[in-house]
C-alpha positions as CSV (number, residue, x, y, z in Angstrom):
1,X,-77.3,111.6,40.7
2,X,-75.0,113.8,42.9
3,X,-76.5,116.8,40.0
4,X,-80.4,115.4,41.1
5,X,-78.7,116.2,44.7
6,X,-77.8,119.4,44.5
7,X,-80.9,120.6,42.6
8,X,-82.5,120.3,46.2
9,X,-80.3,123.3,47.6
10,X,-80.8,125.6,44.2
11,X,-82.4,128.1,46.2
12,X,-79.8,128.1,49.0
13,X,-77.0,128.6,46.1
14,X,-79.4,131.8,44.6
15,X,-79.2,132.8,48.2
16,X,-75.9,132.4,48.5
17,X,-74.7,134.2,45.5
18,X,-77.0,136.9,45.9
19,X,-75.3,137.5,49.0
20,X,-71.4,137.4,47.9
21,X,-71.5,138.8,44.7
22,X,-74.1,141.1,43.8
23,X,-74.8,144.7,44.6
24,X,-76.0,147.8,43.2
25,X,-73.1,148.3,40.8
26,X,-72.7,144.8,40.4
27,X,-76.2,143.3,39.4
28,X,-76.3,139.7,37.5
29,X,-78.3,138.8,34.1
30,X,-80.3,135.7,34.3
31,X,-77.2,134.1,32.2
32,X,-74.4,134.8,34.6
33,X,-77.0,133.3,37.6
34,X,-77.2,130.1,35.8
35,X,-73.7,130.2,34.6
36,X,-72.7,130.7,38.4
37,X,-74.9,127.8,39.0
38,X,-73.4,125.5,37.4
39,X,-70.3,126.2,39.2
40,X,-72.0,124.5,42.4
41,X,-72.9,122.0,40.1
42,X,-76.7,122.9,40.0
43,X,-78.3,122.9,36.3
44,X,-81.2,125.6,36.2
45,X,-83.1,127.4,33.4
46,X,-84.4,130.6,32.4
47,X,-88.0,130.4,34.1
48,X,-86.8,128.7,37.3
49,X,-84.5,131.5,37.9
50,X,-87.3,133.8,37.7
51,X,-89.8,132.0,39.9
52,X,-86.7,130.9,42.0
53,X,-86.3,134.7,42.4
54,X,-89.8,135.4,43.4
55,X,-89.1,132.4,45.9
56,X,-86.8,134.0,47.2
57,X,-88.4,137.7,47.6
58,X,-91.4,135.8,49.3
59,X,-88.5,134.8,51.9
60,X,-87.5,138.3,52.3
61,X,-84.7,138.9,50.3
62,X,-84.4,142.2,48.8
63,X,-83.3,141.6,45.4
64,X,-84.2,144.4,42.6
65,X,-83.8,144.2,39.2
66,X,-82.5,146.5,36.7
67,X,-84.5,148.8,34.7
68,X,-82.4,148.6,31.4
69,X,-83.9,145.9,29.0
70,X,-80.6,143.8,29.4
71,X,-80.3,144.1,32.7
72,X,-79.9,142.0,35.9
73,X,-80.7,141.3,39.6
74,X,-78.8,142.2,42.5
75,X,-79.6,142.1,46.6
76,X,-80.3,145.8,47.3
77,X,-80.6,145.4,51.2
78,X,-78.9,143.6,53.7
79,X,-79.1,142.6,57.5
80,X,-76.1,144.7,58.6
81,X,-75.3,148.3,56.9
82,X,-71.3,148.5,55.7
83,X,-71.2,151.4,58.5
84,X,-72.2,148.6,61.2
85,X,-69.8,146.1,59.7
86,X,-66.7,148.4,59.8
87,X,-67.8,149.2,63.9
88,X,-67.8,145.3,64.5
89,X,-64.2,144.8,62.2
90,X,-63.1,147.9,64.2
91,X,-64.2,146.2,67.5
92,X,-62.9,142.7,66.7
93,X,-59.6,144.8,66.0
94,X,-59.0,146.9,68.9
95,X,-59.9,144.1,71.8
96,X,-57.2,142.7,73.6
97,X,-59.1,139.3,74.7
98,X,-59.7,138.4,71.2
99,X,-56.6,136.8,69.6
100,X,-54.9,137.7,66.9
101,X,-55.5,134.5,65.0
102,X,-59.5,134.8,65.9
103,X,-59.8,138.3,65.2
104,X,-58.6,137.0,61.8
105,X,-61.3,134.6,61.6
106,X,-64.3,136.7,62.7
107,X,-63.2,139.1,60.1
108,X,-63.2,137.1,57.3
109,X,-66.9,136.1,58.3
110,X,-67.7,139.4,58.6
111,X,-66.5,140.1,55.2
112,X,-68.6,137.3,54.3
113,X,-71.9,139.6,55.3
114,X,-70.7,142.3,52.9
115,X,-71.4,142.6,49.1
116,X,-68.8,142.7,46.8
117,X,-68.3,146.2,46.5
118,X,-68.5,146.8,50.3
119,X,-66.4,143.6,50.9
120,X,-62.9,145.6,49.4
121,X,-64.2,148.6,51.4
122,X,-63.9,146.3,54.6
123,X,-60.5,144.7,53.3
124,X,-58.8,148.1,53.3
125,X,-59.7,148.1,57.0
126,X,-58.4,144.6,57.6
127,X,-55.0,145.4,59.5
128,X,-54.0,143.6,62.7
129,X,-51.3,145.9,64.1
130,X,-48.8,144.7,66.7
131,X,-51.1,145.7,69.8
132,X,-51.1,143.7,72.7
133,X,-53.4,140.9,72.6
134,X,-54.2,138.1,74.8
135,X,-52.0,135.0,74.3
136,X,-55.2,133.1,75.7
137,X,-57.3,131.0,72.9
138,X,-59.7,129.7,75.2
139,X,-60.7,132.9,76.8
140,X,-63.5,133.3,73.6
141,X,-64.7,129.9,74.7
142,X,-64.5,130.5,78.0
143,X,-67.0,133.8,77.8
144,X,-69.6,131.7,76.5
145,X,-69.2,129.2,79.4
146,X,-69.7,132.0,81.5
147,X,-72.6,132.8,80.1
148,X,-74.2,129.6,80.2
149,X,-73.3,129.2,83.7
150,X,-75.0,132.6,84.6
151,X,-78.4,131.8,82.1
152,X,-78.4,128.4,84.3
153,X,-78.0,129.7,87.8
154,X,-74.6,127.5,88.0
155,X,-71.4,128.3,89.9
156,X,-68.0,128.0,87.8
157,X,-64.2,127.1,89.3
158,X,-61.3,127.7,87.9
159,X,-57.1,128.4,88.4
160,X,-56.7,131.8,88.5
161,X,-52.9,132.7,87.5
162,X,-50.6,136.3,87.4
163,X,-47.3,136.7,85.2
164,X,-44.1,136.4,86.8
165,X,-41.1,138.0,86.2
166,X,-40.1,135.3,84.2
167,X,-42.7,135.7,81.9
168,X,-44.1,132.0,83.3
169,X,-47.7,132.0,84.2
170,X,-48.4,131.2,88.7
171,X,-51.3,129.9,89.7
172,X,-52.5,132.1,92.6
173,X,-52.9,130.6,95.9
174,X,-50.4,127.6,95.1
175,X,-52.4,126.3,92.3
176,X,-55.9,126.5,94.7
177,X,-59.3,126.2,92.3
178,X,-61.3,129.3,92.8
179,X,-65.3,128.3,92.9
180,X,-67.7,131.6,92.7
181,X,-71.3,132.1,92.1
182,X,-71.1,134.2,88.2
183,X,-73.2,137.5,88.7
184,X,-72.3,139.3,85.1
185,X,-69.5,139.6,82.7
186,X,-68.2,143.3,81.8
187,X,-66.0,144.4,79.2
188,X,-63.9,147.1,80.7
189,X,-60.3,148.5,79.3
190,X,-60.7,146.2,76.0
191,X,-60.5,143.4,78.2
192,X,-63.6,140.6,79.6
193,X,-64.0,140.6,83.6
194,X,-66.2,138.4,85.4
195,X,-68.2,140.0,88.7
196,X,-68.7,137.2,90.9
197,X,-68.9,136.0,94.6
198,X,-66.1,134.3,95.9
199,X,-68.0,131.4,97.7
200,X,-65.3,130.9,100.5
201,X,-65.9,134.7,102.1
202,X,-68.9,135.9,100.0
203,X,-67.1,138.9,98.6
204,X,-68.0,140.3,95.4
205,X,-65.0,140.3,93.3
206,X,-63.4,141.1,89.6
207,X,-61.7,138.2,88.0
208,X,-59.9,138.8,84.4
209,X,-61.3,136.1,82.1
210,X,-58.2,135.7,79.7
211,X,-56.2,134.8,83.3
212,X,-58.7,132.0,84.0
213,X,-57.7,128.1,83.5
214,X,-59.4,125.1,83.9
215,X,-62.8,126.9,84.3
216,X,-65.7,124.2,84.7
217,X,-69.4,125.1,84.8
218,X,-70.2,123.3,88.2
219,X,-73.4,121.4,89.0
220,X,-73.8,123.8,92.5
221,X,-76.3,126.6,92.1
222,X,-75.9,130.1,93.1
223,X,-77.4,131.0,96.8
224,X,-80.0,133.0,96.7
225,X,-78.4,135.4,98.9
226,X,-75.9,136.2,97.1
227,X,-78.0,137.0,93.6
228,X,-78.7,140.4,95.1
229,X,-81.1,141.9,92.8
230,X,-79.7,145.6,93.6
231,X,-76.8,144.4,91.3
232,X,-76.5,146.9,88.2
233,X,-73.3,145.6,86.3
234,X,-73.7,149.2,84.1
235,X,-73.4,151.1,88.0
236,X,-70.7,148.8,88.9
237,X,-68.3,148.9,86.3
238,X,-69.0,152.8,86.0
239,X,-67.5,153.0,89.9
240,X,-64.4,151.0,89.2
241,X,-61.2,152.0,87.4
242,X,-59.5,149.3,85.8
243,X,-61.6,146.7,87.0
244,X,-59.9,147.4,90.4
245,X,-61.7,146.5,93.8
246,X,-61.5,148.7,96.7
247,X,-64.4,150.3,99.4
248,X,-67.4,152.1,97.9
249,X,-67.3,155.7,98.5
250,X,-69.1,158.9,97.7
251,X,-65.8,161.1,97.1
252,X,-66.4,164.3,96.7
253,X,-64.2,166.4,94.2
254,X,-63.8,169.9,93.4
255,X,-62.4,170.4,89.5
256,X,-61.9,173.5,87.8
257,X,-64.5,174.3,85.2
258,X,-62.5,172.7,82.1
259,X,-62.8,169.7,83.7
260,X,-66.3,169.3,83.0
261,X,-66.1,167.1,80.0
262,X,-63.2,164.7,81.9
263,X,-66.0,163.8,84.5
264,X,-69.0,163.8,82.5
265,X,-66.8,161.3,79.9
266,X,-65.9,159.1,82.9
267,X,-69.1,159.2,85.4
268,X,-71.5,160.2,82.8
269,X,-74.1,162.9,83.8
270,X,-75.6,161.9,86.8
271,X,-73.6,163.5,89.3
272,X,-74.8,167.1,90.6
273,X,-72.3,169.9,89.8
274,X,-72.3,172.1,92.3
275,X,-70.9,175.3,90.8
276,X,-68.7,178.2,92.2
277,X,-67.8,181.1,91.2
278,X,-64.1,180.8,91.5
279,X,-64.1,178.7,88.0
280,X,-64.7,176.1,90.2
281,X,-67.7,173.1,90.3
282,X,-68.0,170.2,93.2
283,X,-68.5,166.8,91.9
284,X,-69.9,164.0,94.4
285,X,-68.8,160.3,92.5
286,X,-69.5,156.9,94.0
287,X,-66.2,155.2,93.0
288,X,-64.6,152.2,94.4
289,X,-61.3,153.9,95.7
290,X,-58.5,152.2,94.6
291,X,-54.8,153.3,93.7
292,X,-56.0,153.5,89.7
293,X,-58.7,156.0,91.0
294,X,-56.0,158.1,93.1
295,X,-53.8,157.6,90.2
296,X,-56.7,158.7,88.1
297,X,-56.9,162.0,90.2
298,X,-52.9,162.9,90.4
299,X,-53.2,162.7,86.5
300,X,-54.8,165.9,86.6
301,X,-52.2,167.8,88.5
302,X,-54.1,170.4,90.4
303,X,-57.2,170.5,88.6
304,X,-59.0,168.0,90.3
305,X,-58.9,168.0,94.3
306,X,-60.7,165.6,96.6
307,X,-62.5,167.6,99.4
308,X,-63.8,164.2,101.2
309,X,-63.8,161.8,103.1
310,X,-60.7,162.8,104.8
311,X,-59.3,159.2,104.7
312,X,-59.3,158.9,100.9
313,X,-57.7,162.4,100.6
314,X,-55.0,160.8,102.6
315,X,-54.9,158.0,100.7
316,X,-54.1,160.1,97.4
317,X,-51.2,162.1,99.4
318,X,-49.4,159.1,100.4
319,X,-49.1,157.5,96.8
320,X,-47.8,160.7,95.8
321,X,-45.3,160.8,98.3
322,X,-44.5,157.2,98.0
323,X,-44.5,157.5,94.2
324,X,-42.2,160.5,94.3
325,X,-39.8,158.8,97.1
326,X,-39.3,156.0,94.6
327,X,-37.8,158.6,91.8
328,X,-36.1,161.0,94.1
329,X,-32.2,160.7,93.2
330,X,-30.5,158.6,90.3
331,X,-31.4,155.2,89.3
332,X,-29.9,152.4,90.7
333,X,-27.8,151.4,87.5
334,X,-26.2,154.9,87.1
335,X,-25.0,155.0,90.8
């Protein structure tokens, strides 16, 4: 009886082997297909196989079959190239809000969408270094809440903590739950911020997913007024450094010509260069001018200068000098 069973999911075996074991170099007679068959417990003969086959092509499978006289079948096309695979293996890898023990996971289903040849190819890639990576399980979960609540039109709360010096996670604002309207989620620095408005004073603000707890998709809607539809999450993130808040200003910069492919990599090709002929170009960027920005700038020594507004000019000189003040003179254990 449990054999009878089984015969009903033959095709979704076929499939299934097709998929994990057969490729160009590895193709299978109509033997081996029944003798892997029967591993699954299915019984099948000769003629099925080949009109289980066609079944199968008719479904969109791309399975070929040998031109020698003793040959065999094998799936010759697949919904993701090995190339694409090793991007998403390489992606799972590198991100710091995936775990460790899920980036294990959603490689070894990756793996899964490989054939047997590309599978080892993929393997050789399989390495989770000792990188930082969140601590944070939930925060996989928790992007999809997020994006539920967003598709729905919902608000979300949550505890919103930092690290102290203790390594112990604080709840900001003595353990107060934070309740926003969710514009977009952006993935910025290899780690998963939400944009959303703060509902108590209707400021638009960056909140680090793998730092959320307790988030709850809430039954309020979003207000209308604060769904602006000027809101370009691509333009947004593109102005911030780090994720970091801070006024929106045009900042004007002069850089010396080999700059050209630091701010083309960083505010893509948009802005006008205005060019000089002292080996010079101007640069206007609308950035949101935080001390990552101004640290952004200082990285560059003398090679990148910000004309205007005078305000954020003075901003960048006194982080130097404050920044300099704190490492003028020995270091408080050698005194």
């Amino acid at each position: 009886m449990a054999k009878r069973e089984r015969q009903k999911a033959k095709l979704l075996y076929l499939q299934k082997i097709f998929l994990e074991r057969t490729d160009e170099e590895h193709p299978l007679s109509t033997a081996a297909l029944i003798a892997a068959l029967e591993e699954y417990g299915v019984s099948a003969e000769r003629k099925s196989i080949y009109s289980d086959i066609a079944e199968l092509c008719a479904f969109g499978m791309d399975i070929v079959r040998t031109p020698e006289r003793a040959g065999g079948y094998y799936l010759a096309s697949r919904e993701f190239e090995t190339a694409e695979l090793k991007l998403l293996v390489d992606a799972a890898q590198s991100s710091r809000f995936i775990t460790k023990k899920k980036t294990e996971v959603l490689i070894r289903k990756l793996e899964g969408l490989a054939g047997r040849r590309d599978k080892s190819k993929l393997e050789r890639q399989v390495f989770v270094s000792n990188r930082i990576k969140t601590m944070n399980e939930s925060v996989f979960y928790a992007v999809d809440a997020l994006h539920e609540a967003i598709s729905e039109d919902r608000c979300v709360s949550f505890l919103y903590y930092d690290w102290n010096e203790k390594k112990e996670k604080v709840a900001r604002h003595g353990g107060r739950e934070y309740l926003v309207s969710p514009l977009s989620l952006i993935w910025d620095d290899e780690n998963y911020y939400l944009a959303a408005v703060d509902r108590r004073d209707g400021v638009l603000k960056n909140y680090r997913v793998d730092r959320m707890a307790r988030l709850r998709v809430r039954p309020e809607r979003r207000e209308k007024k604060e769904l602006s539809k000027s809101f370009d999450p691509a333009l947004y993130s593109k102005r911030m450094f780090g994720m970091y808040g801070g006024e929106v200003e045009t900042v004007l910069l002069r850089c010396e010509n080999r700059m050209a492919n630091v701010i083309i990599d960083r505010f893509g090709t948009e802005p006008p260069f205005l060019c000089r002929k002292e080996g010079t170009f101007d640069a206007p960027v609308s950035v949101a001018v935080s001390p990552l920005f101004l640290a952004w700038i200082i990285n560059f020594g003398g090679a990148i200068e910000i004309l205007s507004p005078g305000w954020v000019r003075e901003e960048l000189v006194k982080l130097a000098r404050e920044a300099a003040a704190a490492h003028t003179g020995e270091p408080e254990e050698e005194r």
